[in-house]
DRENTITOR-761618 format. One line per 8 residues: number of its first residue (from 0); their letters; for each residue x, y, z of C-alpha. Coordinates in nm, 2 decimals. Layout:
// DRENTITOR-761618
NUM	A	X,Y,Z ~ ...;
END
This chain:
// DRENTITOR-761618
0	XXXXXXXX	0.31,6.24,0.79 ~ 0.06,6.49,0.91 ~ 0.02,6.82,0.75 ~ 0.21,7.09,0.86 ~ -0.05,7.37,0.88 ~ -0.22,7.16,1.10 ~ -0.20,7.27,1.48 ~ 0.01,7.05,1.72;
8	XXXXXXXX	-0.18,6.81,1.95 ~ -0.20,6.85,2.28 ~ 0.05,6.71,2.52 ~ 0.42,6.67,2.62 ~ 0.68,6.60,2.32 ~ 0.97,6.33,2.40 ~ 1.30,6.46,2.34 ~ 1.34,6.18,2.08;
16	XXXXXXXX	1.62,6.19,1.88 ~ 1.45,6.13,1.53 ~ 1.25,6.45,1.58 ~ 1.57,6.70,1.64 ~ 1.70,6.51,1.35 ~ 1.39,6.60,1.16 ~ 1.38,6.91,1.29 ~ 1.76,7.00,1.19;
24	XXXXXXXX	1.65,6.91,0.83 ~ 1.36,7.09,0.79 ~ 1.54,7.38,0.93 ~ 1.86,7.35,0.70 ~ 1.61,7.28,0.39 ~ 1.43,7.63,0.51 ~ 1.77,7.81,0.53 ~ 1.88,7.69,0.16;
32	XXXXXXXX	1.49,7.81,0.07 ~ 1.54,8.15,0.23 ~ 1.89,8.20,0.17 ~ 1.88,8.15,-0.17 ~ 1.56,8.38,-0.26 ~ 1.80,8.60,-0.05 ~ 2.10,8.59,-0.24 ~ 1.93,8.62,-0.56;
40	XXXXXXXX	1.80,8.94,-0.47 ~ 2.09,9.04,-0.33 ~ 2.29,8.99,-0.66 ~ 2.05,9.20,-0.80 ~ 2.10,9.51,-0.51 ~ 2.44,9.48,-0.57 ~ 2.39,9.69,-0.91 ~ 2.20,9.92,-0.74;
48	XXXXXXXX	2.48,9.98,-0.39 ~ 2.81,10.14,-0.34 ~ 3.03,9.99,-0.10 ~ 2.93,10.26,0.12 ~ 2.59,10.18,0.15 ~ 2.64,9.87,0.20 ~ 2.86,9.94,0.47 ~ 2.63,10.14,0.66;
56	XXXXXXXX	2.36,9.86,0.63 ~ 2.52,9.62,0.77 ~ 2.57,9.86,1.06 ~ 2.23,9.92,1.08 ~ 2.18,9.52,1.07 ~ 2.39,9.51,1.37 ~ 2.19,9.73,1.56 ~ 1.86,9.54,1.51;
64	XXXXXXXX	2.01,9.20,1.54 ~ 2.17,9.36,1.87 ~ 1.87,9.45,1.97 ~ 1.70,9.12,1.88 ~ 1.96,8.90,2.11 ~ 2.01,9.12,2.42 ~ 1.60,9.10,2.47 ~ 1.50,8.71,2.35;
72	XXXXXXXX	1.83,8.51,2.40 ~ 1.90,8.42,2.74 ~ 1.54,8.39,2.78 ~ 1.52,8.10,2.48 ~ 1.78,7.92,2.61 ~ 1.59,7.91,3.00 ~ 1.31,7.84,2.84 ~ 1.44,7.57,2.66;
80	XXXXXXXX	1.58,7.42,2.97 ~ 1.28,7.48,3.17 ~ 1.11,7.22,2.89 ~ 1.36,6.98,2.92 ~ 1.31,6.94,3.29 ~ 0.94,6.98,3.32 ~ 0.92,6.71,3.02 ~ 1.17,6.47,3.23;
88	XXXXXXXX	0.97,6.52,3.54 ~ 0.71,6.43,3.41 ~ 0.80,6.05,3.27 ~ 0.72,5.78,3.42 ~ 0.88,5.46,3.29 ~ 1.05,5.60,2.99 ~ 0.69,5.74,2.89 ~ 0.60,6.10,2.91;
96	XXXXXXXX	0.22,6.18,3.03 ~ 0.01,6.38,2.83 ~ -0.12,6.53,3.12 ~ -0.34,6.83,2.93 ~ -0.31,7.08,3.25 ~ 0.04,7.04,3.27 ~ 0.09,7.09,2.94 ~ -0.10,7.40,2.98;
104	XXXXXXXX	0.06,7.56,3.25 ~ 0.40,7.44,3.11 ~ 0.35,7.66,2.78 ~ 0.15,7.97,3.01 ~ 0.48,7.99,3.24 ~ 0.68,8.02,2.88 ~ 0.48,8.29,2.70 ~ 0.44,8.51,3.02;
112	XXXXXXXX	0.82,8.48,3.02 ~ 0.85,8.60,2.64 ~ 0.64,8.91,2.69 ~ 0.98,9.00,2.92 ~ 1.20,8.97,2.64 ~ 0.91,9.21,2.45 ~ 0.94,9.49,2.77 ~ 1.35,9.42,2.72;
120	XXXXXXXX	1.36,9.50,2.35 ~ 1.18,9.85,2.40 ~ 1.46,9.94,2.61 ~ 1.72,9.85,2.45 ~ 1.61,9.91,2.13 ~ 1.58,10.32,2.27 ~ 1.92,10.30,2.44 ~ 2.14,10.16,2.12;
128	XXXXXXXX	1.96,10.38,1.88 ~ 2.03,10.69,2.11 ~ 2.39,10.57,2.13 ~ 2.41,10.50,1.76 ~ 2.28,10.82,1.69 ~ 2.54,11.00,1.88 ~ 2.78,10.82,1.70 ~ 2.68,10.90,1.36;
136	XXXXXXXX	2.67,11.29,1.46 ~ 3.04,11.27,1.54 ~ 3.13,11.17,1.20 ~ 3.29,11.48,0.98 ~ 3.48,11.39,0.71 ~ 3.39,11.34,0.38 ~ 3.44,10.96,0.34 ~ 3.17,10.88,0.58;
144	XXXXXXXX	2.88,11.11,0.51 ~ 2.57,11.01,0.58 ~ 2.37,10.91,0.31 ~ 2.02,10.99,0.28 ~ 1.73,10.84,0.49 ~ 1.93,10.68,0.75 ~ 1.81,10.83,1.07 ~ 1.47,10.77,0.92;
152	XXXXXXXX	1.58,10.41,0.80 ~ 1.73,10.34,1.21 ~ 1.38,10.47,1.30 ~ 1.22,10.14,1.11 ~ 1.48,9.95,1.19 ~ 1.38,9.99,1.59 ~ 1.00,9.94,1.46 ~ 1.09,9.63,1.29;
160	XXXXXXXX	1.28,9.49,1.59 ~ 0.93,9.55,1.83 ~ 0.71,9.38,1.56 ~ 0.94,9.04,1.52 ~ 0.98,9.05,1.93 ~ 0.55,9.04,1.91 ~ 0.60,8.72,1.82 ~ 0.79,8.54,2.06;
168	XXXXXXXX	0.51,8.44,2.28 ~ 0.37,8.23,1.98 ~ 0.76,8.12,1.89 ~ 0.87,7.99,2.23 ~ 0.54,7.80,2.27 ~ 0.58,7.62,1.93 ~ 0.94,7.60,1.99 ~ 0.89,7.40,2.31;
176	XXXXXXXX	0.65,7.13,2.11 ~ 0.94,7.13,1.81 ~ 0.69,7.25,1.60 ~ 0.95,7.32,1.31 ~ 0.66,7.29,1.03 ~ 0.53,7.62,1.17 ~ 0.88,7.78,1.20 ~ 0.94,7.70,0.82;
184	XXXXXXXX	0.63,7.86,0.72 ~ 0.70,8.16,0.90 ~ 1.06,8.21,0.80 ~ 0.92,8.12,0.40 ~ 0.68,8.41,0.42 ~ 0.88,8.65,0.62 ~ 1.19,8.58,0.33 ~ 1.00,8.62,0.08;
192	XXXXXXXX	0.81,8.94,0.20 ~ 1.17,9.09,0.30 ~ 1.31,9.03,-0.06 ~ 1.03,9.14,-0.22 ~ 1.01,9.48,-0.05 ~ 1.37,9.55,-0.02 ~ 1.46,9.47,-0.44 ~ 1.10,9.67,-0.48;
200	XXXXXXXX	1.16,9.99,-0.31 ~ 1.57,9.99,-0.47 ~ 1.42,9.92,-0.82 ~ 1.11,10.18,-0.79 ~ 1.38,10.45,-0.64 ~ 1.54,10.43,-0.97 ~ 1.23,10.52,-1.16 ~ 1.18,10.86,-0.94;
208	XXXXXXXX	1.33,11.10,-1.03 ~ 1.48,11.39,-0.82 ~ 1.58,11.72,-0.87 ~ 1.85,11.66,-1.08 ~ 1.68,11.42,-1.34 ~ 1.80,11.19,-1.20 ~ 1.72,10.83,-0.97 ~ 1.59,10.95,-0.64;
216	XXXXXXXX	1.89,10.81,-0.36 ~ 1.66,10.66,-0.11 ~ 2.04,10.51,0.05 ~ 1.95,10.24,0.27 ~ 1.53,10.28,0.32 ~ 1.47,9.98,0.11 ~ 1.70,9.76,0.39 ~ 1.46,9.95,0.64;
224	XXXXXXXX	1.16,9.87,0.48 ~ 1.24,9.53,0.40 ~ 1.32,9.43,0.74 ~ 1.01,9.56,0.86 ~ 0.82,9.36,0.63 ~ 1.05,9.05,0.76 ~ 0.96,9.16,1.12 ~ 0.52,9.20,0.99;
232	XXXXXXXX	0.56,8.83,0.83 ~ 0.69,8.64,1.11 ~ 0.47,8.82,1.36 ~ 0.12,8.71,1.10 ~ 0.25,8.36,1.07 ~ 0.36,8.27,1.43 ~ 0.05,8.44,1.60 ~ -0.17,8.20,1.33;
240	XXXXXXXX	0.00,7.88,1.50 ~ 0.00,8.04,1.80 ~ -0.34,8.07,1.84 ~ -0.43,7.75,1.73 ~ -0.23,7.57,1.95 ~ -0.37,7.85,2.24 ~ -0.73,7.74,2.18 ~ -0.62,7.39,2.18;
248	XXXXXXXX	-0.42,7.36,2.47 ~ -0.66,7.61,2.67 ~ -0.34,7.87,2.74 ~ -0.34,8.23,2.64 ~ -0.13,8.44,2.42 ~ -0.12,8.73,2.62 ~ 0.03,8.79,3.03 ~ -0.18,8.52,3.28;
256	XXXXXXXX	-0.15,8.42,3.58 ~ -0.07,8.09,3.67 ~ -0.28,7.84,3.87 ~ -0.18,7.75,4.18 ~ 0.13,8.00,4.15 ~ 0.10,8.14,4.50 ~ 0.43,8.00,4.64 ~ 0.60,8.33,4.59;
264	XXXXXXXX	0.95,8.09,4.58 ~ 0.84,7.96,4.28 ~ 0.66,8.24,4.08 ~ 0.72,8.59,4.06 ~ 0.42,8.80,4.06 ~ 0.21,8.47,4.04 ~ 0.37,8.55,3.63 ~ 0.74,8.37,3.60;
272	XXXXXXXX	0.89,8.08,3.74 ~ 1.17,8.22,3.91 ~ 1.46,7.95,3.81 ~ 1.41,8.00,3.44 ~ 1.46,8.38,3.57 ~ 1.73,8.31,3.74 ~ 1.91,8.10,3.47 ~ 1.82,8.36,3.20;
280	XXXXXXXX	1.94,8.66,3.41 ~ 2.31,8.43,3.48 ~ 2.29,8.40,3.07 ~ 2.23,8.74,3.05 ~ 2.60,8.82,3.10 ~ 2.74,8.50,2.89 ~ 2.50,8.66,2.60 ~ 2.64,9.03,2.62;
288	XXXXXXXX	2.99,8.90,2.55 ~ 2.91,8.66,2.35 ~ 2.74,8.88,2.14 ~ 3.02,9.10,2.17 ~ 3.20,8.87,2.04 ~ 3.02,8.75,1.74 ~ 2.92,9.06,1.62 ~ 3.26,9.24,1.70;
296	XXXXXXXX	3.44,9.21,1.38 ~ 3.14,9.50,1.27 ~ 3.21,9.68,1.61 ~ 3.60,9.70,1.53 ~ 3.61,9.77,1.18 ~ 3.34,10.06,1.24 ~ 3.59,10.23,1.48 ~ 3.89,10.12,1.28;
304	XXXXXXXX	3.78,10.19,0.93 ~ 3.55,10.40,0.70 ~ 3.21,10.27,0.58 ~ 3.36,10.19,0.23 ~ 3.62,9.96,0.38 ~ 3.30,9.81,0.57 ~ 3.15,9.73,0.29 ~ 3.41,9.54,0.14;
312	XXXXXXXX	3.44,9.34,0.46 ~ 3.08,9.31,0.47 ~ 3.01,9.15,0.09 ~ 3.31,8.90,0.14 ~ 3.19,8.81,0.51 ~ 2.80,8.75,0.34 ~ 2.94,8.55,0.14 ~ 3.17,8.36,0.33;
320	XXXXXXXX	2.93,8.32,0.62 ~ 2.68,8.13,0.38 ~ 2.78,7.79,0.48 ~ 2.73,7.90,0.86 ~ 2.39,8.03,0.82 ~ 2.27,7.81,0.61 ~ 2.40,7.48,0.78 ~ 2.57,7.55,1.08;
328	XXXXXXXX	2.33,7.71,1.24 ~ 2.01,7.52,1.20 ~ 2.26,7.23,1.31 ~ 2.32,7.43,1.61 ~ 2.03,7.53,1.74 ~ 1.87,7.20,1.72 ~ 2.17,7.04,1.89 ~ 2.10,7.26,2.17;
336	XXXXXXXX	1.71,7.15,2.19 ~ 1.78,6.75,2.17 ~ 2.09,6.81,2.38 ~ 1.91,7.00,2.63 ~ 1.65,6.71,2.65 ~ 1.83,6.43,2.60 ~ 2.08,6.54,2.91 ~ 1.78,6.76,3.09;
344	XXXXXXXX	1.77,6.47,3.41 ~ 2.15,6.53,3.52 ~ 2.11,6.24,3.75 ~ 2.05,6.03,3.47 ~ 2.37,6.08,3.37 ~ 2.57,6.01,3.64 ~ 2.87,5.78,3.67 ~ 2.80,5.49,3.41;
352	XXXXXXXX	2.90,5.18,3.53 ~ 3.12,4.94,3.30 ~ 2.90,4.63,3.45 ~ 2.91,4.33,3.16 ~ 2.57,4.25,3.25 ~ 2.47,4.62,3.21 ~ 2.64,4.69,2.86 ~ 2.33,4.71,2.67;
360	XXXXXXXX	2.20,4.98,2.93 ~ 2.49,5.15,2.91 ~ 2.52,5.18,2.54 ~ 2.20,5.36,2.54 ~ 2.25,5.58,2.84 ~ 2.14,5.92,2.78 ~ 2.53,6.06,2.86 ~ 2.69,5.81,2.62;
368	XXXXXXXX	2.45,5.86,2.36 ~ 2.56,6.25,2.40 ~ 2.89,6.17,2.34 ~ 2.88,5.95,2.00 ~ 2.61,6.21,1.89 ~ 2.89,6.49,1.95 ~ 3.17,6.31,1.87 ~ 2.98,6.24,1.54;
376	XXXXXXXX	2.92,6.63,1.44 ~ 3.25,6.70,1.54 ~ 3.41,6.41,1.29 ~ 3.19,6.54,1.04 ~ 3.28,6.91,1.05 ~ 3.62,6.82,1.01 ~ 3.55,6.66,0.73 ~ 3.35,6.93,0.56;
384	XXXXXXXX	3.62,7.09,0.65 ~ 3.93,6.95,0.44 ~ 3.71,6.97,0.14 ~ 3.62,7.38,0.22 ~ 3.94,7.46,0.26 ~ 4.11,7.26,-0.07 ~ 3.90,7.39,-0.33 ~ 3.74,7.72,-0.13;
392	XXXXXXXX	4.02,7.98,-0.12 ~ 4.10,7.94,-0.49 ~ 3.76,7.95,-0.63 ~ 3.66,8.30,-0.42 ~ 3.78,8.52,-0.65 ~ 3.60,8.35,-0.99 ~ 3.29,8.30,-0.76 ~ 3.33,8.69,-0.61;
400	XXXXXXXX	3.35,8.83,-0.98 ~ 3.09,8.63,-1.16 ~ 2.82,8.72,-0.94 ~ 2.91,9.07,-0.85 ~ 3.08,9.22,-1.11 ~ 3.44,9.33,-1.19 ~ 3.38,9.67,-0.92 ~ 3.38,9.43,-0.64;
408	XXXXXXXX	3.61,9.15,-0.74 ~ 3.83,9.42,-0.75 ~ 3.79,9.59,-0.44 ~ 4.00,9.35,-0.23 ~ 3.68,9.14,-0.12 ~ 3.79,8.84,-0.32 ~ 4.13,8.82,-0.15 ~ 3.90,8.88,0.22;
416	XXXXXXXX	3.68,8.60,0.11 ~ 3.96,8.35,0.03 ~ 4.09,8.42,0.39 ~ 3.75,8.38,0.51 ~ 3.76,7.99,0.39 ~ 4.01,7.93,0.65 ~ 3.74,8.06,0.90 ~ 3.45,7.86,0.79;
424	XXXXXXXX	3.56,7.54,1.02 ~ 3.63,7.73,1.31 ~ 3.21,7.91,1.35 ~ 3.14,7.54,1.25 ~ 3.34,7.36,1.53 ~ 3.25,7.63,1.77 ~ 2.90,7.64,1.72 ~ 2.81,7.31,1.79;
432	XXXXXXXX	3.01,7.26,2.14 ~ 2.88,7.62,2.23 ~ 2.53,7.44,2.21 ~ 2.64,7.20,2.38 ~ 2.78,7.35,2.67 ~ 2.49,7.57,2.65 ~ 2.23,7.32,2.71 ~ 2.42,7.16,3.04;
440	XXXXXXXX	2.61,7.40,3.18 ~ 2.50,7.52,3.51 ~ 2.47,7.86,3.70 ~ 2.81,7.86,3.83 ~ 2.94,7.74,3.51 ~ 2.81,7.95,3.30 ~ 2.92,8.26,3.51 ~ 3.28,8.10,3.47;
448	XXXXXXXX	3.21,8.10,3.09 ~ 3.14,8.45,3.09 ~ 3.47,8.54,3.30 ~ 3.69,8.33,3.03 ~ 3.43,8.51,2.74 ~ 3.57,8.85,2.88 ~ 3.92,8.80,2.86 ~ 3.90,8.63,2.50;
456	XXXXXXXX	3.70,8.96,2.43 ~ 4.01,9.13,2.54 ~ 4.27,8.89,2.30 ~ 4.06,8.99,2.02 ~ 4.04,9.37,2.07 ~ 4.46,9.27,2.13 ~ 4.46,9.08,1.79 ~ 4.23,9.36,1.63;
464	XXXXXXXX	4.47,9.59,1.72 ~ 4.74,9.45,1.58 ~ 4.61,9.34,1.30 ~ 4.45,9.65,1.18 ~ 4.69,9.90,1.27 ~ 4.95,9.78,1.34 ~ 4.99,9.53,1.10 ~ 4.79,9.70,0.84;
472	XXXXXXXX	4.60,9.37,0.77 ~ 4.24,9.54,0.65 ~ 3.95,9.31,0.61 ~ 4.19,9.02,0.60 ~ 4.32,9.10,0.96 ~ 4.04,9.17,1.08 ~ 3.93,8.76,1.00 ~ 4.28,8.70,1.16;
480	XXXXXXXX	4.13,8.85,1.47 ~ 3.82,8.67,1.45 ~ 4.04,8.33,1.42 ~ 4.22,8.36,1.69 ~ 3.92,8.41,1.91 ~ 3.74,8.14,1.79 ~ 4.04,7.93,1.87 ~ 4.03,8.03,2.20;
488	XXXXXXXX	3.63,7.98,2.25 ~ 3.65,7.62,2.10 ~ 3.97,7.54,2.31 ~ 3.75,7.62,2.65 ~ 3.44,7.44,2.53 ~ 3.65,7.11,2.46 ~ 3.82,7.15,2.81 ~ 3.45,7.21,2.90;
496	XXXXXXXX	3.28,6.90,2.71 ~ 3.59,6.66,2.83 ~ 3.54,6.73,3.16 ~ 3.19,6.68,3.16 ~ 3.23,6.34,3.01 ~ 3.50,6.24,3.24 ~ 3.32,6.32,3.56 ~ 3.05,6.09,3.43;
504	XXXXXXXX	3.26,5.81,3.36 ~ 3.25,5.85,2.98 ~ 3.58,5.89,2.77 ~ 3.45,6.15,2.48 ~ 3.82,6.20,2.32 ~ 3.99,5.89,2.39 ~ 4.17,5.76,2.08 ~ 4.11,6.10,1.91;
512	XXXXXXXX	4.27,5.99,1.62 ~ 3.99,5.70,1.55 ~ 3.68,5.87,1.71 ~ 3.77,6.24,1.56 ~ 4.09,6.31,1.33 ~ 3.96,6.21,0.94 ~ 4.19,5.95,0.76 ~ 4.56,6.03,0.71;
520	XXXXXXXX	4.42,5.93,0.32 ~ 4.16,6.20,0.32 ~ 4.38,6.47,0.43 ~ 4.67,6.36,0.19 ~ 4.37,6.40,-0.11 ~ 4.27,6.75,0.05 ~ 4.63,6.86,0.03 ~ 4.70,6.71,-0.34;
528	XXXXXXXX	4.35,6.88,-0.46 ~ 4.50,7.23,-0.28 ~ 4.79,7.20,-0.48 ~ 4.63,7.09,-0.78 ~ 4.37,7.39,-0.82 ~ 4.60,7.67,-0.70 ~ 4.78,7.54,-1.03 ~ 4.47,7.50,-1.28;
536	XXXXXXXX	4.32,7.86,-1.17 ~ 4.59,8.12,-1.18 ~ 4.56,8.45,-0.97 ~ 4.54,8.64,-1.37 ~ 4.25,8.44,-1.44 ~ 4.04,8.66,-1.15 ~ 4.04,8.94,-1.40 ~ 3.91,8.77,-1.71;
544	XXXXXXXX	3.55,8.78,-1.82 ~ 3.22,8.59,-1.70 ~ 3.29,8.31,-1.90 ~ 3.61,8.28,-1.82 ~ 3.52,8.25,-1.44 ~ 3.24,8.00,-1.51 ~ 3.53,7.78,-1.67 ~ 3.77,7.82,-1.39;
552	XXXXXXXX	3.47,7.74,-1.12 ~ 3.37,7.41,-1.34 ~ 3.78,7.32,-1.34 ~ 3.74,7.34,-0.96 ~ 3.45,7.13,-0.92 ~ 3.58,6.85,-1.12 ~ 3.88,6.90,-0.92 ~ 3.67,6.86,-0.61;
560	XXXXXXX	3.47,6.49,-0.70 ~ 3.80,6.27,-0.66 ~ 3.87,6.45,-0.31 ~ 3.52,6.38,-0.20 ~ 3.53,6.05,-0.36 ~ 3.84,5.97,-0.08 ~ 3.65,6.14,0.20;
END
């Protein structure tokens, strides 16, 4: 294995299977890296927040992530495409040149493209911090006043959103050659520079002291700072492999005209391809509702609720949107690259014929392998899935108190958290054929995505509604809400995904019950195991002390072996 600080070599990378596989792993080792250096210094802000500041935080979080996705993310996923179907144009045989000018211009055409999402994020970073600010001015009443540094702290937040979108000329590039060692280093050093600053400025704020002899309240600065550290790390890292690979490759980080771009139907400004253009601006739409979407449980509690109920949500949906973070999405986001590659020469995958003399062909047929692949992940996640739900919603509120102290557990967040459980396989399930669909879906399709996006935007404001006010369902309606959206998303991708399959002569569901549904003997375990810890850990037990919890949380697991034993 070569050594990962190394730059790439030069040439075109096959979308072989084995390295999305690596990649996914390297990426999910990275997350459990990161996210736990994370979540260790988070248990350790938690003695230093209020559920208020937290609240506001994760608002602020929601404004550079928002920021973050309506500048980079259409334009990742047409890059992406774009080097899927260069790379397949350019095989010959079932072997992919290495064709050094090629390569070249291949990875020019993708960082002139990135500076785009660069230009995008300085707008929109201005426009939602003006409109955030307005919103914050209208706030009165007593529950939600400000606390201190924030317009200050939106101020780096916007900073911090410029200096991580510096690095996506370097990121796309090394994207495109699944370069996932350079990735982990970046994400390593950015983690630990974020966690660092952020527990650094919290713990030195309580060593000032302010006019009334006591902590200075520096509210949510260190979040600020922290993330602009993130943003400073990534940006060092990714520019370091960057470079390397520029100077190897003989492409430029910076804006450069192609060669030979002077067929204006091709290029704009002799700078961008115009079909990745095209594809990203007909994503653009898909991304603003989906990102509606995902991040819409913030959007409708902020209107809904104050920034103390906020928080609450907020802690319980951290918690509970660990295994998607740390799992789901690096499975996700490789899925998309191998998909994208693997399916990138359509008429590859046309109608495959059932020929005798042809079976060994067609077993290994790019569409066909797609399928089993899918079909695979899918079958998995439900698995995961019986043993999440068993053992999950009973140990939240053990788990919630022992690592956050008695304030919290008792806030209502453990109670949000179990709920939350029942969430868990729906992002999982709906992450993965979102990729999918993602990395074959055409213009037209994906405009009819966004038309169907819209109106499941419009069930969940429904369902938010009614949950929320109605209803009266707080933080546990609001994950109501977000589960009968995600029902809907998944039920369109699977219409989606069967069709696909179908039109190319390739059953995906068939005998769902062999190829998908786990064992009739895995789900009777799953439901004994359910009724067996709801027994051994009693709702009374959620108030006892830290030992206490430890025991309950060791019952569970012992609990959990003969269930994952079955499955």
């Amino acid at each position: 294995m070569t050594d990962k600080a190394q730059p790439p070599t030069s040439g075109t990378t096959t979308p072989a299977g084995p390295s999305a596989v690596r990649g996914a792993s390297l990426l999910i080792a990275l997350q459990i890296a990161s996210r736990a250096a994370t979540f260790i210094a988070n248990q350790l802000l938690l003695r230093f927040l209020t559920a208020q500041l937290l609240g506001v935080a994760t608002q602020l979080e929601v404004y550079y992530l928002s920021v973050l996705f309506f500048a980079r993310e259409s334009l990742r996923v047409a890059i992406q495409r774009q080097g899927g179907r260069e790379n397949t144009a350019d095989a010959k045989d079932g072997k992919f040149k290495k064709d050094k000018s090629s390569s070249s211009s291949s990875s020019q055409s993708a960082v002139n493209l990135a500076y785009v999402s660069i230009l995008l994020g300085v707008l929109v970073a201005l426009l939602l911090g003006q409109l955030y600010l307005m919103s914050i001015n209208k706030t009165t009443d007593e529950d939600n006043e400000h606390p201190p540094f924030l317009v200050p702290s939106l101020y780096l937040y916007a900073i911090a959103s410029a200096v991580e979108l510096l690095s996506e000329p370097a990121f796309v590039v090394l994207q495109l050659r699944m370069q996932f060692g350079a990735r982990a280093a970046a994400e390593s050093v950015a983690t630990v520079l974020r966690c660092a600053t952020t527990l650094g400025a919290a713990v030195l704020s309580t060593h000032l002291t302010s006019e009334s002899g006591v902590g200075l309240d520096i509210g949510v600065l260190p979040f600020a700072l922290g993330q602009l550290a993130y943003g400073t790390g990534l940006l060092a890292v990714y520019v370091w492999f960057g470079a390397g690979l520029a100077r190897l490759d003989g492409f430029s980080l910076f804006p450069r005209r192609l060669s030979g771009a002077n067929n204006d139907s091709e290029y704009a400004l002799q700078l961008f391809d115009r079909p990745t253009l095209h594809l990203a601006l007909s994503m653009s739409v898909q991304s603003i509702v989906k990102h509606v979407l995902t991040q819409g449980d913030t959007f409708l509690v902020s209107i809904l609720s104050t920034t103390t109920t906020q928080g609450v949500y907020a802690l319980a949906n951290n918690y509970g949107g660990l295994a998607a973070r740390l799992l789901f999405q690096p499975i996700e986001e490789s899925s998309r690259s191998y998909f994208s590659r693997l399916l990138a020469d359509d008429g590859a995958a046309k109608n495959v014929k059932t020929d005798k003399k042809d079976k060994k062909e067609q077993e290994n047929a790019p569409t066909v392998r797609a399928a089993r692949d899918l079909q695979t992940l899918l079958k998995l996640y439900l698995l995961l899935s019986l043993v999440v739900t068993a053992i999950g919603p009973a140990a939240a509120a053990p788990f919630l108190r022992l690592v956050t102290g008695p304030r919290w557990a008792a806030s209502g967040a453990a109670a949000t958290l179990a709920a939350y459980v029942w969430y868990i396989p729906l992002l999982a399930i709906n992450g993965v054929a979102e990729a999918f669909v993602a990395s074959v879906a055409t213009e037209a399709q994906v405009y009819r995505q966004s038309v169907w996006m819209g109106g499941f935007s419009a069930v969940f404001a429904a369902a938010g509604y009614v949950c929320l006010r109605v209803l009266d369902g707080g933080a546990i309606g609001l994950v109501a809400a977000n589960g009968i959206n995600m029902a809907c998303r998944i039920v369109w991708c699977l219409v989606f995904i069967q069709h696909y399959f179908s039109k190319r002569g390739v059953s995906f569901f068939g005998d769902v019950t062999s190829t998908l549904m786990p064992h009739p003997l895995s789900v009777l375990a799953a439901v004994v195991t359910s009724t067996a810890v709801r027994r051994l850990v009693p709702v009374a037990a959620a108030t006892a002390g830290p030992a206490a919890q430890i025991t309950q949380l060791i019952k569970i697991a012992v609990l959990a072996v003969p269930l994952l034993v079955t499955v």
